[in-house]
N, C-alpha and C positions, 0 to 999 in steps of 0.2 A: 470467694474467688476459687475457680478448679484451679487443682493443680494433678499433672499424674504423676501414679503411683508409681510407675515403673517407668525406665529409660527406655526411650524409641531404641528401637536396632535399625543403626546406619544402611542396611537394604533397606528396612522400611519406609526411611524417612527418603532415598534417593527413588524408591517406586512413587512417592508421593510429588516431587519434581521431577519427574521424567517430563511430563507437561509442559514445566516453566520454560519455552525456549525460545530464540527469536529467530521469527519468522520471515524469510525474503517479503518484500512487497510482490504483490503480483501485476506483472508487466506483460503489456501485448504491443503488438507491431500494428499499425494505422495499416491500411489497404491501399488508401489514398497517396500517404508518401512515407510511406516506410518508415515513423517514427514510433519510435518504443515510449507507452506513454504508462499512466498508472488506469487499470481496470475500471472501467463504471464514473470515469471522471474526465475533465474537456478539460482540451492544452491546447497550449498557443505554439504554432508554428509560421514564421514569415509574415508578420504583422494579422494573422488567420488565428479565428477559434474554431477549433473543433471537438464534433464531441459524434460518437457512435457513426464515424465516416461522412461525416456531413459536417459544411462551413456553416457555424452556429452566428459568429459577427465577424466581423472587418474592423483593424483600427484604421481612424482617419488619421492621416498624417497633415497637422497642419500648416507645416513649412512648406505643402505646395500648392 
């Protein structure tokens, strides 16, 4: 099993996570009605799917 020889130095080891960090989601605004949704993925707005500016389904509502 390695083990090292010698102790990291604390810049080293914080140059090595500078990386680790969390990242916002990436969020864009619809065209269609102005909702902020997540990148590259279809939301539902007012019983409407949408996905790249376009109504992808409709739900049916069947209480009418």
């Amino acid at each position: 099993m390695a083990h090292p020889k010698r102790r990291q130095s604390k810049s080293r080891r914080n140059k090595r996570r500078t990386h680790l960090k969390i990242q916002e989601p990436l969020l864009v605004k619809c065209s269609l009605n102005h909702q902020k949704h997540l990148y590259h993925h279809a939301y539902w707005y007012k019983g409407k799917l949408y996905y790249r500016g376009k109504i992808v389904l409709k739900k049916d509502n069947p209480s009418m």
